[in-house]
PAFIDREN-904119 format. One record per residue: residue number from 1; residue in one letter; x, y, z of N, C-alpha, C in turn. Coordinates in steps of 0.001 Angstrom, whole numbers, plus 500000, padded with zeros to 6 digits. Layout:
// residues N
   nr  rest     n.u     n.v     n.w    ca.u    ca.v    ca.w     c.u     c.v     c.w
  NUM     a       X       Y       Z       X       Y       Z       X       Y       Z
...
This chain:
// residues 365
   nr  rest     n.u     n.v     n.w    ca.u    ca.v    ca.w     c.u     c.v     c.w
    1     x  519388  499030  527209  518895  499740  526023  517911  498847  525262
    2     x  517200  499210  524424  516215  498968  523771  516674  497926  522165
    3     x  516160  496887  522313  516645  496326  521359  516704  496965  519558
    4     x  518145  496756  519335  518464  497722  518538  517571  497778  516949
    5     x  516053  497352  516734  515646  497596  515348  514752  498807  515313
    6     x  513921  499510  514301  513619  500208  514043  513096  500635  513154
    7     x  511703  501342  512959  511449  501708  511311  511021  502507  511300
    8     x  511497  503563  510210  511320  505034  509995  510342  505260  508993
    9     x  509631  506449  509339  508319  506527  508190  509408  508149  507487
   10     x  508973  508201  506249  509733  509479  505934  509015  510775  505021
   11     x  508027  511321  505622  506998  512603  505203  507714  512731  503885
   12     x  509127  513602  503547  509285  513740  502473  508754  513211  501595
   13     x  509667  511284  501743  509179  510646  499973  507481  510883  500273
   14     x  506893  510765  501443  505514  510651  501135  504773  511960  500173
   15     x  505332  512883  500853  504653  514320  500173  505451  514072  498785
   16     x  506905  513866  498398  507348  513326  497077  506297  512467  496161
   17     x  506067  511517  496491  504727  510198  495777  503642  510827  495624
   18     x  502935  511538  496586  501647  512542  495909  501705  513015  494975
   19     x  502911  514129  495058  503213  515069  493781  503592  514346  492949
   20     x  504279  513284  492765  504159  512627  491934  503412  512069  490785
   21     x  502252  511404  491739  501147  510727  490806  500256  511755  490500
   22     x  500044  512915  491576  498986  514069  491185  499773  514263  489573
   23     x  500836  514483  489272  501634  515278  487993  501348  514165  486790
   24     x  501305  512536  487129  500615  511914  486266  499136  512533  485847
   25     x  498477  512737  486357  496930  512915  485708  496548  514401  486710
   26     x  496798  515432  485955  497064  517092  487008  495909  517233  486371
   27     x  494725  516628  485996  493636  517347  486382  492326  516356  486773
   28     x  493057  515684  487624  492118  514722  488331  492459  515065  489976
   29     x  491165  514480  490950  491419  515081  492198  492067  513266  492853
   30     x  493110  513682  493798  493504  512502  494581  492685  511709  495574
   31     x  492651  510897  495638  492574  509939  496987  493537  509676  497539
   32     x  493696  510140  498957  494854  509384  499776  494577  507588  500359
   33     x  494941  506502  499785  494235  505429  500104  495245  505159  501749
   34     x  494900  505342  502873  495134  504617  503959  494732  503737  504474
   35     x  494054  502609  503788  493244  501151  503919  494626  500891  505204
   36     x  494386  499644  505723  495068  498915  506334  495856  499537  506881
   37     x  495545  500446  508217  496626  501364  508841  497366  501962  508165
   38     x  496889  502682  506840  498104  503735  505956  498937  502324  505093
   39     x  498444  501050  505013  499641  499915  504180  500761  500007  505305
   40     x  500274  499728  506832  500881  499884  507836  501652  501099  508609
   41     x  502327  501953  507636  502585  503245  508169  502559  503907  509655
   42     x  500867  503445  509516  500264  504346  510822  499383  505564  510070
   43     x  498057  505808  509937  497424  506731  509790  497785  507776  510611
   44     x  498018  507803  511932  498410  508993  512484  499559  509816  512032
   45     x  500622  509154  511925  502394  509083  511544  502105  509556  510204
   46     x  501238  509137  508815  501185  509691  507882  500331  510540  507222
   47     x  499202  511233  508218  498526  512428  508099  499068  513730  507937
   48     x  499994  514450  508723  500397  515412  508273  501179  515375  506949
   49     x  501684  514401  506705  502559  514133  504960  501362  514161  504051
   50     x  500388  513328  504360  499467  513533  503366  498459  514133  503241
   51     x  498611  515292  503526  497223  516737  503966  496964  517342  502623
   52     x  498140  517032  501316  497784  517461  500254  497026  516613  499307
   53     x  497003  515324  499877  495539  514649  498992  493812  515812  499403
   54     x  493426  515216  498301  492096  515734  498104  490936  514749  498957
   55     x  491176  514446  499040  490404  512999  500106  491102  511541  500691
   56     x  490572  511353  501638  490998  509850  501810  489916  508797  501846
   57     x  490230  507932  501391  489831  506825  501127  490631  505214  502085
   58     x  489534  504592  502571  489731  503211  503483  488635  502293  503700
   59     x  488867  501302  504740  487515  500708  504219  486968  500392  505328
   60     x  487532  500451  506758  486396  500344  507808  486181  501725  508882
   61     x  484699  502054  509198  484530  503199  510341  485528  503639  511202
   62     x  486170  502725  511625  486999  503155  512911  488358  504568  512286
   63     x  488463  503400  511238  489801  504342  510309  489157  505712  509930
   64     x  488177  505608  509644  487722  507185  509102  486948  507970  510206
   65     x  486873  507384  511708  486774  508344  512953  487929  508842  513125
   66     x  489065  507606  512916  490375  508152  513386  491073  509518  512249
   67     x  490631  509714  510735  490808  510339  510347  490071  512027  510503
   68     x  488909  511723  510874  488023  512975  511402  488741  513091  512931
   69     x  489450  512751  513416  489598  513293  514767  490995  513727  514638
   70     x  491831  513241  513799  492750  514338  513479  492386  515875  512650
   71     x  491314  515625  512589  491141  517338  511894  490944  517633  510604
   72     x  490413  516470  509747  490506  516358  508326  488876  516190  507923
   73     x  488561  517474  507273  487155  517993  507006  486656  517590  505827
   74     x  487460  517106  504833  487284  516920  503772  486536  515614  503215
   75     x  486896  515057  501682  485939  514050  501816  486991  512703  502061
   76     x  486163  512042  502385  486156  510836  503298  485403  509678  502596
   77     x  486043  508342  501534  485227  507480  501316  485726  506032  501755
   78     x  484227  505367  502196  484556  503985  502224  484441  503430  501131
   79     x  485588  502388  500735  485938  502040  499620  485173  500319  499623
   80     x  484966  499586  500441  484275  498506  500081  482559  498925  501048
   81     x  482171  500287  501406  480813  500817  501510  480616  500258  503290
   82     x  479245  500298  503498  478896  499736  504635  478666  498252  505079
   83     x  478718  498037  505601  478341  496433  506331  477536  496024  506782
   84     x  476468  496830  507535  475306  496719  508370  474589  498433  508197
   85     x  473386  498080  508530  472479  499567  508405  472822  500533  509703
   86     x  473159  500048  510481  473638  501024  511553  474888  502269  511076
   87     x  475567  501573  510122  476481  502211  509677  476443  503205  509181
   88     x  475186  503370  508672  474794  504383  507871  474990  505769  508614
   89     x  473984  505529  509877  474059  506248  511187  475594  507219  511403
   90     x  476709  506373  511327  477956  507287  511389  478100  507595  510114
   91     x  477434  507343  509109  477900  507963  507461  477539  509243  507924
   92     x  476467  509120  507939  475664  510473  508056  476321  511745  509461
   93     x  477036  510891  510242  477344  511869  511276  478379  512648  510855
   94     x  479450  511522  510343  481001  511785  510100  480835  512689  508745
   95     x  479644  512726  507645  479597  512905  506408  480787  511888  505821
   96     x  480746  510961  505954  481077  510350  505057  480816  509470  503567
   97     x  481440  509303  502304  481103  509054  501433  481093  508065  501380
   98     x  480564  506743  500509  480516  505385  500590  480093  504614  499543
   99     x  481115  503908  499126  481036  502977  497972  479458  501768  497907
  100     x  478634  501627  496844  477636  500601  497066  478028  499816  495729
  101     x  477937  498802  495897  478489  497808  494726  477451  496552  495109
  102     x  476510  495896  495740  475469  495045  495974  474219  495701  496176
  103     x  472936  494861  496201  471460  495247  496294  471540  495399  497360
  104     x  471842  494834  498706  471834  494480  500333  472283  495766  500616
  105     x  473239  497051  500124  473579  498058  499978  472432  499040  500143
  106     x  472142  498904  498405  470777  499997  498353  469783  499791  499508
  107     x  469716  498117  499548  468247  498112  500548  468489  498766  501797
  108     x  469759  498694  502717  470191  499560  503368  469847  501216  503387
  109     x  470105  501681  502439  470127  502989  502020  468743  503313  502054
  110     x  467701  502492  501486  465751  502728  501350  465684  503137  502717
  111     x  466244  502304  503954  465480  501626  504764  466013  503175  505861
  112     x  466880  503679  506042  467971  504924  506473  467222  505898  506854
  113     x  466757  506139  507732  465893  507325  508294  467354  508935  508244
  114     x  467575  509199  507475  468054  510646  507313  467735  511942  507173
  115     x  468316  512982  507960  467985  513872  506839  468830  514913  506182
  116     x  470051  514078  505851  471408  514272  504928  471548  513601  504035
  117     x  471048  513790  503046  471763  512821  501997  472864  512556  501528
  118     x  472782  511043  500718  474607  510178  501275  475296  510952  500133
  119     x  476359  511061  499615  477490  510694  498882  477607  509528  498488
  120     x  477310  508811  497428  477234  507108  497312  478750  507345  495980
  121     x  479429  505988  495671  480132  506011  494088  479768  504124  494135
  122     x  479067  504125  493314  478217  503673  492627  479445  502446  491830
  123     x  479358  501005  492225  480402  499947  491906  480457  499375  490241
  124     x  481216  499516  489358  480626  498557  488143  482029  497306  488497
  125     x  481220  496251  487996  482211  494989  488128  482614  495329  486502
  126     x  483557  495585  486209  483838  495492  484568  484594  494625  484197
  127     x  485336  493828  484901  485896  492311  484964  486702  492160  486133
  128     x  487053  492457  487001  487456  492254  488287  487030  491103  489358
  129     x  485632  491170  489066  484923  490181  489410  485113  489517  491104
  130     x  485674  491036  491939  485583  491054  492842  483833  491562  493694
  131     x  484242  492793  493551  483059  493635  494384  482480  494206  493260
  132     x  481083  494776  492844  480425  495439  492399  478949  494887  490840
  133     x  478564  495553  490376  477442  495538  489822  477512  494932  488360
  134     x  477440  493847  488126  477604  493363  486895  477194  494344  485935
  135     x  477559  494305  484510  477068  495268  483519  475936  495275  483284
  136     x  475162  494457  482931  473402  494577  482720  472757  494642  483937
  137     x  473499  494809  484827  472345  495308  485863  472939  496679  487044
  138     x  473837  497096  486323  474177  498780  486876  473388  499615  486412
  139     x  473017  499864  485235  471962  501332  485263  470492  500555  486025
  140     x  470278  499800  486101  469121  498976  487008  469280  499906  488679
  141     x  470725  499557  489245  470950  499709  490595  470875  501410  490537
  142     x  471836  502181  489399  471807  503669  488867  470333  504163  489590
  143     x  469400  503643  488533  468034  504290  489156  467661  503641  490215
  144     x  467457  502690  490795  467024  502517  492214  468064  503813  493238
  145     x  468869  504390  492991  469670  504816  494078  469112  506541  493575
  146     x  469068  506735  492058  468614  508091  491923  467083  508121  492358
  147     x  466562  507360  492695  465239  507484  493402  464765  507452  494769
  148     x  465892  507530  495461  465825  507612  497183  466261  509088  497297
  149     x  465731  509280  498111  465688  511127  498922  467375  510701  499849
  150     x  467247  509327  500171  468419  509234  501084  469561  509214  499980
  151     x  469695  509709  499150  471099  509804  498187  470963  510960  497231
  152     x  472082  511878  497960  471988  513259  497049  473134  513300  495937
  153     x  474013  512147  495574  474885  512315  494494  475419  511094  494386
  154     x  475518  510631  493181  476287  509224  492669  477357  509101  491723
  155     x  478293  508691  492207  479208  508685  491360  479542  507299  491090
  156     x  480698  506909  489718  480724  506227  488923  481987  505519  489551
  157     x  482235  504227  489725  483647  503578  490145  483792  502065  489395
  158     x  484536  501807  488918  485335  500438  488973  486730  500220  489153
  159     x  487326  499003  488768  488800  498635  489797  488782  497691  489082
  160     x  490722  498235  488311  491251  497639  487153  492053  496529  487698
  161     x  491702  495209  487223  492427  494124  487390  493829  493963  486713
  162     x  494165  494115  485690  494913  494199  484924  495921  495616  484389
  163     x  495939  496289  485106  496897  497801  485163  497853  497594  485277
  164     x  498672  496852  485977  500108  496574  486357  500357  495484  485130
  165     x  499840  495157  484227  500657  494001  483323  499991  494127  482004
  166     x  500632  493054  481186  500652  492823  479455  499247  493072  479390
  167     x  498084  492344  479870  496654  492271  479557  495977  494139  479614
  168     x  496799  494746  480535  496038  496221  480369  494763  496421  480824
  169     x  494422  497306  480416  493084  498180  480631  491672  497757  479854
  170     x  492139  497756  478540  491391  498201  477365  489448  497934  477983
  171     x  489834  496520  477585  488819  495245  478049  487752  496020  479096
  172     x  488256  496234  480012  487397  497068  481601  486751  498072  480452
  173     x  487870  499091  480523  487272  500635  480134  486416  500843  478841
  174     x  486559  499928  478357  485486  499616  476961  484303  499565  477944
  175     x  483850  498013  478900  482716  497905  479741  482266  499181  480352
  176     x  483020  499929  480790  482581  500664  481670  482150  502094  481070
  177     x  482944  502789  479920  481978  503546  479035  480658  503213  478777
  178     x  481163  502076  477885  479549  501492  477398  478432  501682  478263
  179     x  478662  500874  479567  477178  501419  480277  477339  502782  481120
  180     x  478296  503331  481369  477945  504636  481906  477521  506452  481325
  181     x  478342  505951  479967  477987  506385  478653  476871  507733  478847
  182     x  476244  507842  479083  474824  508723  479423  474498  508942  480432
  183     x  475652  508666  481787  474947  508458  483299  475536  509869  483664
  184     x  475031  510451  484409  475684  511645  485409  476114  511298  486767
  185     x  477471  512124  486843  478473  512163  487659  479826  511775  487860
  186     x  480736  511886  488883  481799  511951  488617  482102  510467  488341
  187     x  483573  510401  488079  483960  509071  487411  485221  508880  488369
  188     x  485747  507870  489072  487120  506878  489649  487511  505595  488953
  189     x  488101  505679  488428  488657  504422  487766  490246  503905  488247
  190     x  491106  504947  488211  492671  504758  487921  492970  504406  489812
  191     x  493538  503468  490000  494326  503121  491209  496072  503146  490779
  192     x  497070  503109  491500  498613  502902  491354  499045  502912  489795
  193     x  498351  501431  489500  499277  501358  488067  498510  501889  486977
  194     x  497395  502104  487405  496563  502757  485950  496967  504486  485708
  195     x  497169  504686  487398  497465  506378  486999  499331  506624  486452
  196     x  499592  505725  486604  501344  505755  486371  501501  505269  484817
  197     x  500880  504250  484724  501374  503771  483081  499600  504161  481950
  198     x  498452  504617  482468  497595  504806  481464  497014  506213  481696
  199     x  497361  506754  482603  496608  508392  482462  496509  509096  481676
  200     x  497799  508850  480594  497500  509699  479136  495900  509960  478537
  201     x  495322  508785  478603  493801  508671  478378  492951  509384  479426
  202     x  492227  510296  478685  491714  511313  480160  490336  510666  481036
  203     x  489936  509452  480089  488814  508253  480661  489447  507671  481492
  204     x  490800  507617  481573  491149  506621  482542  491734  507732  483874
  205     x  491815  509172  483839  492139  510008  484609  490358  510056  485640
  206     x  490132  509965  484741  488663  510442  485575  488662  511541  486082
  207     x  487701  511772  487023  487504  513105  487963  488011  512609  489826
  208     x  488375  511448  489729  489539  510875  491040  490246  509896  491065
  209     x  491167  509568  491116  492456  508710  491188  492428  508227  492272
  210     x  493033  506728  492422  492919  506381  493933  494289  505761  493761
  211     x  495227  506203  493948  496583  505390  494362  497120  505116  495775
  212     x  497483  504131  495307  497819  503008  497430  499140  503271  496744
  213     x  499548  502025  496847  501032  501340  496461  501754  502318  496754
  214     x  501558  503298  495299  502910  504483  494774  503015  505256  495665
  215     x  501819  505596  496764  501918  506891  497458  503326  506476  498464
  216     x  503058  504669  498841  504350  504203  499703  505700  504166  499071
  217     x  506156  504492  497855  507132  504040  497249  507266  502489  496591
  218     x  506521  501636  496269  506322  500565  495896  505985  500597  494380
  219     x  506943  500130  493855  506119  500270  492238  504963  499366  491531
  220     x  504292  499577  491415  502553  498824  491086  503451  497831  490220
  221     x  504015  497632  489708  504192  496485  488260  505784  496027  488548
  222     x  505862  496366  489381  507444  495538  489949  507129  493914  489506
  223     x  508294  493487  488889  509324  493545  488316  509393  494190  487179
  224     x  508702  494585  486275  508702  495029  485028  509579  496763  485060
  225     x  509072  497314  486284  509802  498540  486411  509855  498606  487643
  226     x  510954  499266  488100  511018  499522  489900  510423  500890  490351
  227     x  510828  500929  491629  510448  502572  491872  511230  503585  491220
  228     x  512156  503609  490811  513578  504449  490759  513083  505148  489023
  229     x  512007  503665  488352  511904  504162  486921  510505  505298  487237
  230     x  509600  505198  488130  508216  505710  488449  508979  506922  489264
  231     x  510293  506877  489750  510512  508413  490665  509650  508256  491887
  232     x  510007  507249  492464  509095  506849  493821  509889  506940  495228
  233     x  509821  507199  495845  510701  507140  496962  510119  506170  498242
  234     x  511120  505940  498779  510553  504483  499600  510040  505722  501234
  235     x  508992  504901  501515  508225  505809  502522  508566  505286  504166
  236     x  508904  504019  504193  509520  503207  505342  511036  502191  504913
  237     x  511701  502832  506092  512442  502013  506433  513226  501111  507229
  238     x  513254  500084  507030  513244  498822  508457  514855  498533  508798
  239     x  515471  498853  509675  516988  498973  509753  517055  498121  511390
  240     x  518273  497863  511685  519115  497047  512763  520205  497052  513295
  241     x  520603  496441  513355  522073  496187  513549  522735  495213  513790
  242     x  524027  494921  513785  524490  493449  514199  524940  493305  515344
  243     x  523673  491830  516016  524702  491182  517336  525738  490427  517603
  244     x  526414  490374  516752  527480  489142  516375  527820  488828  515408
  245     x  528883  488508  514989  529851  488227  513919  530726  486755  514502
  246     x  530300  486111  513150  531070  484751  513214  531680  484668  511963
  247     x  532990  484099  512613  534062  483339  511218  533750  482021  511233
  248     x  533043  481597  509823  533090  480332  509481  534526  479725  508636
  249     x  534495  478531  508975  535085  477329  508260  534361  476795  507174
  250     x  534963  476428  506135  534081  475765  505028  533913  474274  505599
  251     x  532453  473830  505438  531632  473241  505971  530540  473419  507049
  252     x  531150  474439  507496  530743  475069  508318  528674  475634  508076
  253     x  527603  475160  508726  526310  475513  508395  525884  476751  509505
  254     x  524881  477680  508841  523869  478402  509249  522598  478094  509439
  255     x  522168  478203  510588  520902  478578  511594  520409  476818  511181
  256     x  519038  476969  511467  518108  476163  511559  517713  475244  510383
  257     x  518036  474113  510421  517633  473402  508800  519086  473843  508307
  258     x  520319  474292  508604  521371  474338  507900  521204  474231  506561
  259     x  520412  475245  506362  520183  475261  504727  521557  476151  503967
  260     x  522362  476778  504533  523276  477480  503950  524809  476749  504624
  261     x  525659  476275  503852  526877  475594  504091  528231  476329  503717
  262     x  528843  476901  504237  529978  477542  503935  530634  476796  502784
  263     x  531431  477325  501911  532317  476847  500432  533771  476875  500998
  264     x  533945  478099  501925  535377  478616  502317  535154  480063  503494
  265     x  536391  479930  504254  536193  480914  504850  535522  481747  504508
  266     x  534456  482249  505871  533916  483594  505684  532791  483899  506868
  267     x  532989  485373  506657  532332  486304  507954  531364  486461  507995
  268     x  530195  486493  508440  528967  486542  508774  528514  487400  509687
  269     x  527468  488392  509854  527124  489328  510681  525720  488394  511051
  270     x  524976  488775  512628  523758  488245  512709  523227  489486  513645
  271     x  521910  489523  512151  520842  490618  512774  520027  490379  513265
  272     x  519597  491444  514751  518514  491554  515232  516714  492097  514339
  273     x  516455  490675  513872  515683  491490  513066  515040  489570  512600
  274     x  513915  489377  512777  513686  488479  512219  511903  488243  512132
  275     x  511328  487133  511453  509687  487259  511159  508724  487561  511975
  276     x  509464  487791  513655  508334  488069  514524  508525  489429  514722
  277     x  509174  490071  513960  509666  491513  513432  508581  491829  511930
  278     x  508328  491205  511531  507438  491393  510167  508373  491313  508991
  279     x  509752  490617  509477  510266  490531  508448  509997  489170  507408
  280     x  509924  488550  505497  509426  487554  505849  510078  486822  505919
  281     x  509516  485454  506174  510523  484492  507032  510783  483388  505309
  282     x  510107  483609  504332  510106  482858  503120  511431  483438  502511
  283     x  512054  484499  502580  513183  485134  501932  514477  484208  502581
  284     x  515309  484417  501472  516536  483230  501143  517579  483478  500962
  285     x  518716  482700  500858  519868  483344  501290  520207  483778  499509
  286     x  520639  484929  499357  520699  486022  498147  519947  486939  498274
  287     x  518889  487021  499050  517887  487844  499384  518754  489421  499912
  288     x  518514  490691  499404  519583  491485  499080  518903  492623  500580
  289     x  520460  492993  501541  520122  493738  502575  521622  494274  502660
  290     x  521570  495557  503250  522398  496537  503313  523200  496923  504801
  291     x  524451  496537  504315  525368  496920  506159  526736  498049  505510
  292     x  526056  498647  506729  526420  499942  506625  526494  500733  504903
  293     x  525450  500232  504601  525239  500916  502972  525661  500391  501660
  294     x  526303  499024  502456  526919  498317  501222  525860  496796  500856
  295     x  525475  496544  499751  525009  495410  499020  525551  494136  499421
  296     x  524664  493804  500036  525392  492159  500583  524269  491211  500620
  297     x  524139  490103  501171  522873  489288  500975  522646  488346  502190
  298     x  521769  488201  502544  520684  487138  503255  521534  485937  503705
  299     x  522066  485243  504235  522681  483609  504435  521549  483196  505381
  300     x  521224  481878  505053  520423  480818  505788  518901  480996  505699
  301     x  518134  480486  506730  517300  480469  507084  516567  482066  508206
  302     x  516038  482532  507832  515172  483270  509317  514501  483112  509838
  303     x  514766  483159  510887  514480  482639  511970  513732  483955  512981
  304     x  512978  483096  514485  512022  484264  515009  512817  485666  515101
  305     x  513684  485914  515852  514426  486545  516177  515261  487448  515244
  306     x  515801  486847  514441  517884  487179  514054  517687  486612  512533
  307     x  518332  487072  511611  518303  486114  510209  520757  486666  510043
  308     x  521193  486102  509665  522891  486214  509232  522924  486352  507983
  309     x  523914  487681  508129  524410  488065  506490  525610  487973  506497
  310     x  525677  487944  504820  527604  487603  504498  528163  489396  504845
  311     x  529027  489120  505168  529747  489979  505483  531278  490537  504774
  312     x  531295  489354  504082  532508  489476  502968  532560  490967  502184
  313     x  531396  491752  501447  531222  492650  500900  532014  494080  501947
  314     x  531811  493999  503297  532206  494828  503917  532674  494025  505139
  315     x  534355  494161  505139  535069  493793  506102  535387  494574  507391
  316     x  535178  495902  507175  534839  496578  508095  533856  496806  509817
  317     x  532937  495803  508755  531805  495793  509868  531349  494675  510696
  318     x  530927  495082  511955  531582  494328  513329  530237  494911  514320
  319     x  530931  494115  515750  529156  494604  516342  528821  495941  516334
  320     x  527150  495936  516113  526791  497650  516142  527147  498279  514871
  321     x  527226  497602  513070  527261  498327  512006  525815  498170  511932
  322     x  525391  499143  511275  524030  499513  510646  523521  498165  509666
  323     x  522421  498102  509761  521747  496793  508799  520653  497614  508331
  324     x  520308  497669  506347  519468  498474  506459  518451  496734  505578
  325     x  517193  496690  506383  516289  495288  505894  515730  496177  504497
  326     x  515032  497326  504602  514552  497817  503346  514514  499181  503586
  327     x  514768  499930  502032  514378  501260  502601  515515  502293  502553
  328     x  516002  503152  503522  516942  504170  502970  518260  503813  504375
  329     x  519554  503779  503806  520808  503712  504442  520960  504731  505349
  330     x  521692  504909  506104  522380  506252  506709  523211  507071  505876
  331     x  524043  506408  504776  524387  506534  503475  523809  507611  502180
  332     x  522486  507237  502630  521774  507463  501538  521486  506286  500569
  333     x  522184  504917  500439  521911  503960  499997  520550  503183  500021
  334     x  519964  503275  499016  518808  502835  498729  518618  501187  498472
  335     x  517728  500719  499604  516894  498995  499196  515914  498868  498690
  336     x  514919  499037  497753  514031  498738  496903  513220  497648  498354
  337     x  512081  498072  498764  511185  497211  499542  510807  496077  498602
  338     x  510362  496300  497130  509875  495574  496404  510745  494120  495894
  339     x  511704  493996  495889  513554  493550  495875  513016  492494  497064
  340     x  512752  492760  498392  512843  492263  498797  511902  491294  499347
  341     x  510589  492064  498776  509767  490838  498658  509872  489985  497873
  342     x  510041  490388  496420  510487  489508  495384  510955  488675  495643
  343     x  511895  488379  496298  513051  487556  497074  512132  486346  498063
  344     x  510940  486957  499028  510150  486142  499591  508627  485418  498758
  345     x  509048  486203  497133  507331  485385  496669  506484  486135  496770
  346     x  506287  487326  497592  505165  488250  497758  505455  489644  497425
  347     x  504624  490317  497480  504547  491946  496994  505284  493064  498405
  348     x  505354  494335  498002  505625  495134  498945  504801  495722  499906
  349     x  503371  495852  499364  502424  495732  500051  502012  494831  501279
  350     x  502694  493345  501508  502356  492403  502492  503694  492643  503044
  351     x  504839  492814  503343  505911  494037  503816  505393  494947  505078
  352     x  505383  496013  504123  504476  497433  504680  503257  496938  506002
  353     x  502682  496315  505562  501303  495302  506517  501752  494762  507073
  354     x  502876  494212  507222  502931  492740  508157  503788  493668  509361
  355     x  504291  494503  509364  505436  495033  509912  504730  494833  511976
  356     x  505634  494364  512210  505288  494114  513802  504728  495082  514979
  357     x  503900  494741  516098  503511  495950  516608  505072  496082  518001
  358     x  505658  495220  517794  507009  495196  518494  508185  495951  517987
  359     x  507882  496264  516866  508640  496949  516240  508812  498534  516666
  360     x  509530  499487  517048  509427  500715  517433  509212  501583  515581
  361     x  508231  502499  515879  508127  503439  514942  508771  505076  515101
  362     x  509715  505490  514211  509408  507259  514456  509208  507795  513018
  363     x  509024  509282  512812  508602  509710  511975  509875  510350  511891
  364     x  510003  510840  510696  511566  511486  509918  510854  512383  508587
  365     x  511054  513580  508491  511077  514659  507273  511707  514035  506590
């Protein structure tokens, strides 16, 4: 048989998290963000769940052939734009829409023998100070782009650094009125945490929303609130089982680097399930995982393979009980993905991504 791990994608919470964030800001249109294989998912596995977004949004060609060849007519944007002028070439085939946030962009766009004009959304850096158009020189780039035949509509975008925490919004959305103030067309501003904790403000709803995170069940501002306070439901879940059960002696050490030392008797389960699984290997013993639905925790080190849990919480369980790593029990018992990155130092998002191609996937309503 097939070594016993597994991770379930689950349409429900997914179609759940849409309706969700759509009901935050119900009169703005969605983006489905499937960057990075769906935040690992699988774009294929989570297309039919997410047929009720209004568009999707990602950031390289291949992902948005693979989305036109499942059957999805609608709009389609690249979110960090093109890379090379050839690209343009499949903009124009696929109709796809495409973010420009540099000059090397537009000059692209001059140079574009078409005869479709693009869909562009138009980058402001408003302090992010990642990708896009500094403030004194966006209505500059504005008219260079309203003056090409190769661009029949521009819309307005920036990307809030500060949404998920104390610092907020304000700061950006001040910048980004100010110079767009008088510009025509639609407006994207709100990603995860802006549409969950600031949509009240209908500037910050815009005319499209782009939420990643929430659509997976991940709460944008974890620790401050979990999913359970946002009504999020976890969209994957990574489960196992146990190959073995050992009774320790006090003194008694676990795995590699014997970083965990027994106090006094006690039982230990060891799961098939370890970092060359995508589980991470930085998480520690307290690090919180579920057998057979009950709350128990992490012992030792993890290792490639296998990481050992206490087993004290449930005496019951022996080879072949359920291990749930994140995600939903057989129970119904719920693991917070976010919990358990916390636990490794990183977000739920590098989770979701890292998840192994060894890993077996199925899909679950």
């Amino acid at each position: 048989m097939p070594r016993p791990i597994q991770a379930t994608i689950h349409h429900e919470a997914l179609r759940h998290n849409i309706a969700r964030v759509r009901a935050s800001a119900p009169d703005a249109r969605v983006w489905g963000v499937v960057k990075a294989n769906a935040y690992g998912h699988g774009i294929e596995r989570v297309f039919d769940a997410m047929r009720a977004v209004d568009g999707f949004a990602l950031l390289d060609l291949q992902e948005a052939e693979r989305v036109r060849a499942l059957g999805w007519r609608g709009p389609i944007l690249l979110l960090e734009g093109v890379f090379e002028p050839r690209d343009l070439e499949l903009c124009s085939r696929l109709g796809l829409w495409h973010s420009v946030h540099c000059d090397e962009q537009i000059d692209m766009l001059a140079a574009h023998k078409t005869q479709v004009p693009h869909r562009v959304f138009l980058k402001l850096n408003s302090g992010m100070n990642r990708l896009g158009f500094a403030p004194q020189r966006y209505r500059a780039a504005w008219a260079r782009l309203d003056a090409l035949p190769q661009v029949e509509e521009i819309s307005l975008m920036t990307h809030f650094s500060d949404a998920d925490g104390p610092r907020g919004i304000a700061h950006q959305l001040r910048v980004f009125n100010e110079i767009t103030l008088d510009l025509p067309g639609e407006r994207s501003l709100g990603n995860s945490a802006a549409a969950l904790r600031h949509a009240a403000d209908p500037a910050v709803r815009g005319d499209w929303i782009r939420p990643g995170i929430a659509v997976y069940g991940s709460a944008p501002d974890y620790p401050e609130h979990d999913s359970a306070h946002w009504d999020l439901r976890p969209t994957m879940t990574l489960a196992s089982r146990l190959l073995a059960v050992q009774a320790l002696r006090a003194g008694d050490t676990v795995g590699y680097g014997s970083s965990f030392t027994a106090t006094g008797p006690i039982r230990i389960g060891v799961v098939a399930c370890g970092y060359a699984d995508g589980y991470p290997r930085h998480c520690t013993t307290g690090t919180p995982v579920l057998v057979e639905g009950v709350r128990t925790q992490l012992i030792g080190r993890v290792s490639m393979d296998m990481v050992a849990v206490d087993l004290t919480p449930v005496p019951q369980a022996g080879f072949g009980s359920e291990v749930t790593l994140w995600g939903r029990a057989g129970n119904g018992a719920l693991l917070s993905i976010d919990e358990v990155a916390h636990s490794a130092g990183t977000l739920g998002y590098e989770l979701m991504c890292a998840l192994a191609p060894r890993v077996p996937v199925v899909v679950a309503d």
